[in-house]
C-alpha positions as CSV (number, residue, x, y, z in Angstrom):
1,X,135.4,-177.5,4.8
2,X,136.5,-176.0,1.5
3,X,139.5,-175.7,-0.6
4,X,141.3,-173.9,-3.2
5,X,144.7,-173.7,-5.0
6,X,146.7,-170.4,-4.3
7,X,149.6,-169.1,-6.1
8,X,150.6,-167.0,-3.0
9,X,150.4,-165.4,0.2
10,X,152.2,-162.0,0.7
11,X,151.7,-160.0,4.5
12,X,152.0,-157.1,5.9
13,X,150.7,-154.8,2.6
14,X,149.9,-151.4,3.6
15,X,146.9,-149.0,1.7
16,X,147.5,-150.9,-1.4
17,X,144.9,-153.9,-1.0
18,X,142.2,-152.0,0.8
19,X,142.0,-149.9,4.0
20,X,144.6,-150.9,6.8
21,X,147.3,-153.3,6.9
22,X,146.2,-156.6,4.8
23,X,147.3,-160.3,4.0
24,X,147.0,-160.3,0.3
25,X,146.0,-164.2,-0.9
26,X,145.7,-165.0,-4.3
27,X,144.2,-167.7,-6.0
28,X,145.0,-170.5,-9.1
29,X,142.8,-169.8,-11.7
30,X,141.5,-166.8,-13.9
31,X,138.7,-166.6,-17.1
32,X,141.3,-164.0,-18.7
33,X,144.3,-164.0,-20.6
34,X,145.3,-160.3,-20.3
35,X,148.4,-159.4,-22.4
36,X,150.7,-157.8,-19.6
37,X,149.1,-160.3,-16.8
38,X,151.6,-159.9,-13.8
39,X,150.8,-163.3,-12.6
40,X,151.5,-166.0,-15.3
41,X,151.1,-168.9,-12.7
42,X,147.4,-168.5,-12.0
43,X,146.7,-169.6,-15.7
44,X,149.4,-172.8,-15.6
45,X,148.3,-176.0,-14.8
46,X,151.4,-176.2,-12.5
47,X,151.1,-173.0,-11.0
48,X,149.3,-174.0,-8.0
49,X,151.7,-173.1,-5.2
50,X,149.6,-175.3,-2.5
51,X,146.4,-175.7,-1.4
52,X,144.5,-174.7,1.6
53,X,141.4,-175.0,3.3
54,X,139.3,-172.1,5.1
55,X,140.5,-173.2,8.4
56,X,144.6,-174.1,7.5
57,X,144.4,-170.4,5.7
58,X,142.6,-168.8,9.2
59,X,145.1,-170.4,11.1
60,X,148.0,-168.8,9.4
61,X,146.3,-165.2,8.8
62,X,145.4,-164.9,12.6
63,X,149.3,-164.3,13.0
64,X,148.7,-160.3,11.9
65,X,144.7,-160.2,13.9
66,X,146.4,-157.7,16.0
67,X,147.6,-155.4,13.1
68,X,144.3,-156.1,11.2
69,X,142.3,-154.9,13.9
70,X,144.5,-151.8,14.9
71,X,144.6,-150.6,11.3
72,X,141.1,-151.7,10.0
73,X,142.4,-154.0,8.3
74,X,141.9,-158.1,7.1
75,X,142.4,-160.2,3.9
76,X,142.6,-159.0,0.2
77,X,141.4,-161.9,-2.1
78,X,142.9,-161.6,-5.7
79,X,144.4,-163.8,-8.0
80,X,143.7,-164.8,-10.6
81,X,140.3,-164.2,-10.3
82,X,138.9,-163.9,-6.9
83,X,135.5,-164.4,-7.7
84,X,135.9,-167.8,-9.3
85,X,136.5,-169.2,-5.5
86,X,133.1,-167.6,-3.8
87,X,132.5,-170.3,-1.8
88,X,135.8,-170.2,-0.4
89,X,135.8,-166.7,0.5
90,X,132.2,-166.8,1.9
91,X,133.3,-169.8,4.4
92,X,136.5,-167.8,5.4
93,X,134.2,-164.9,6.2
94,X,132.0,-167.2,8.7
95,X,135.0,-168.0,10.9
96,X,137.1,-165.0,10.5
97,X,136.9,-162.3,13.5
98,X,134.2,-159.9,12.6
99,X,136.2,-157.2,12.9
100,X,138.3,-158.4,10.2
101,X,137.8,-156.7,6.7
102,X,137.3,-158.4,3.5
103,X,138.7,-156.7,0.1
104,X,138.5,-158.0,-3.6
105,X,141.0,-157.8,-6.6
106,X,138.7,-158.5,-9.3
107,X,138.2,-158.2,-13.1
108,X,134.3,-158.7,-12.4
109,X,134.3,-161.2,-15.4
110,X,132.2,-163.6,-13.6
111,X,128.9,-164.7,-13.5
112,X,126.5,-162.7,-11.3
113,X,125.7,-165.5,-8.6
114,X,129.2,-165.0,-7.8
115,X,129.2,-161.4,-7.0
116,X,125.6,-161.8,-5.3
117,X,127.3,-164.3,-3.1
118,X,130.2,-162.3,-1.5
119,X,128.3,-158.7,-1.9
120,X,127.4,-158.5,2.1
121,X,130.7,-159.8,3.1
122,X,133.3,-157.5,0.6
123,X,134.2,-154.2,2.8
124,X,135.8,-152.7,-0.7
125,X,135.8,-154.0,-3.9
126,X,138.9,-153.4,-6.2
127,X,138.2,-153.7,-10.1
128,X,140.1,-154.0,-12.5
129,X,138.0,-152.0,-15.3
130,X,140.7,-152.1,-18.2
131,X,138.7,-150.2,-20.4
132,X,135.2,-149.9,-21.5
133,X,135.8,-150.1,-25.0
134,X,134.3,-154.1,-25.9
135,X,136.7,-153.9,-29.0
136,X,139.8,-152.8,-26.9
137,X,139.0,-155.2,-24.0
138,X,138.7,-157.7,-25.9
139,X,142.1,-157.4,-28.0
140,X,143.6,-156.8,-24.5
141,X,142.2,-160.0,-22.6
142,X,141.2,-162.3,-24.8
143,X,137.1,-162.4,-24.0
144,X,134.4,-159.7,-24.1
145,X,133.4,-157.4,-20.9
146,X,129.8,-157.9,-21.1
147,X,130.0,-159.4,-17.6
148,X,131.4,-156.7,-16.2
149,X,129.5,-153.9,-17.3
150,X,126.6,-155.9,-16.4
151,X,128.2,-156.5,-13.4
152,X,128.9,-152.9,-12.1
153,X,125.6,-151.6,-13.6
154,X,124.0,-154.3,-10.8
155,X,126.5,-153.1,-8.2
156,X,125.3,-149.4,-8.8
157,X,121.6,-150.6,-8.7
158,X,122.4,-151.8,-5.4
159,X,124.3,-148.4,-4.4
160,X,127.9,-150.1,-4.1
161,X,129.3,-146.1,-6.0
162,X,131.2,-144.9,-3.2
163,X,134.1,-145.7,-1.4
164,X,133.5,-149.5,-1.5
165,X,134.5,-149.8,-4.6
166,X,137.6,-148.3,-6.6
167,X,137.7,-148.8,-10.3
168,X,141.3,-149.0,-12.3
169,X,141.3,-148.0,-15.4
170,X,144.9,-148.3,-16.9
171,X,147.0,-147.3,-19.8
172,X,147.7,-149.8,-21.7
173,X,150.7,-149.5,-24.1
174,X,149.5,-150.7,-27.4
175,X,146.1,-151.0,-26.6
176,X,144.5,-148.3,-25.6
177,X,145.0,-144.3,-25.0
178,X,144.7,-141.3,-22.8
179,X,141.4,-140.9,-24.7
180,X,140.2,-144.3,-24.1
181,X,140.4,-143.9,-20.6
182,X,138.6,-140.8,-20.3
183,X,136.0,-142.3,-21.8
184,X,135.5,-144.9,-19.7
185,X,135.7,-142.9,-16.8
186,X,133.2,-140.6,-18.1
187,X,131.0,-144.1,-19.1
188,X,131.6,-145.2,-15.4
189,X,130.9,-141.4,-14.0
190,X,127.3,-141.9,-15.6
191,X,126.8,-145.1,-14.2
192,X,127.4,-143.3,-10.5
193,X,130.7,-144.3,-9.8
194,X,133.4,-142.2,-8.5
195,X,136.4,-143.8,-7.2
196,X,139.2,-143.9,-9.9
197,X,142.8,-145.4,-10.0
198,X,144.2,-144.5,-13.2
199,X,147.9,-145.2,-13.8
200,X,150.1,-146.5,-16.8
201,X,151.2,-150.0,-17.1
202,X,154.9,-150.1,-17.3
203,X,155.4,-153.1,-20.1
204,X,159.1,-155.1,-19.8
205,X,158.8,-156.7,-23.5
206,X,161.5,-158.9,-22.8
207,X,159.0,-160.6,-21.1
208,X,156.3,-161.3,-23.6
């Protein structure tokens, strides 16, 4: 039985982590260091807010099963970086209810085992894009993208382009413009994709 460190556990989201009402749980531990990050904790070494196993963290999910199979529904992985705990994720999957959906938050800045692993149990996949740009990425998060381009160029050889998978592509204040994200949308248009969240970050300097 497997573990992992979460930073938190937050129920009843609606169409905001994936289709249906979902239990968003998110995970210690990320390969980024993203300017803005919302979620400080997953990078400290005391940030850990527990730790469960696939079977304490079924146990406590099954509370909603009812709303998660009324509404299409199930359990939104982020983080941190989602990816990172595969293993957990793929156990989870092989005692949860079938009818139960699985949704990722991810930067895709992982190795490609990892995304092989989880791609026939992920019902939508949620990335985090930032921008295209290598030089702008970069600046933003601290370490290069060439994992995730690879990454989605593998997911559109495999014909994940449609609703399965919804790619954000912020503004970032500071680091990159309304021009940077057309772009990349245009980059990712070529590439087949054509699910787009595109929004502004709102930055509260006081904080960094």
């Amino acid at each position: 039985m497997l573990s992992a460190p979460l930073i938190g556990k937050s129920r009843h989201r609606l169409a905001i982590d994936g289709q249906g009402v979902t239990t968003l749980v998110a995970f210690h531990g990320c390969p980024l260091c993203c300017a803005y990050c919302l979620n400080h904790s997953c990078l400290e070494p005391g940030g850990v807010w527990r730790t469960v196993t696939t079977d304490e963290l079924l146990r406590e999910v099954k509370i909603d099963d009812l709303y998660f199979q009324a509404t299409g529904g199930g359990i939104c992985f982020g983080g941190g970086e989602p990816l990172l705990r595969a293993g957990f994720i793929a156990e989870f999957a092989s005692i949860m209810p079938q009818e139960w959906k699985i949704t990722v938050e991810t930067s895709l800045n992982v190795g490609r085992s990892q995304v092989e692993q989880l791609l026939p149990l992920v019902s939508q996949w949620i990335v985090d894009v930032k921008d295209m740009s290598p030089y702008i990425y970069k600046r933003y998060a601290g370490k290069d993208n060439r994992r995730v381009v690879d990454n989605l160029k593998w997911l559109a050889q495999q014909g994940i382009t449609d609703s399965r998978i919804l790619l954000r592509l912020p503004l970032i204040a500071g680091y990159n413009t309304a021009d940077d994200v057309a772009r990349s949308r245009a980059e990712l248009q070529q590439m087949g994709f054509s699910q787009f969240d595109e929004f502004a970050y709102v930055v509260r300097r006081s904080n960094y």
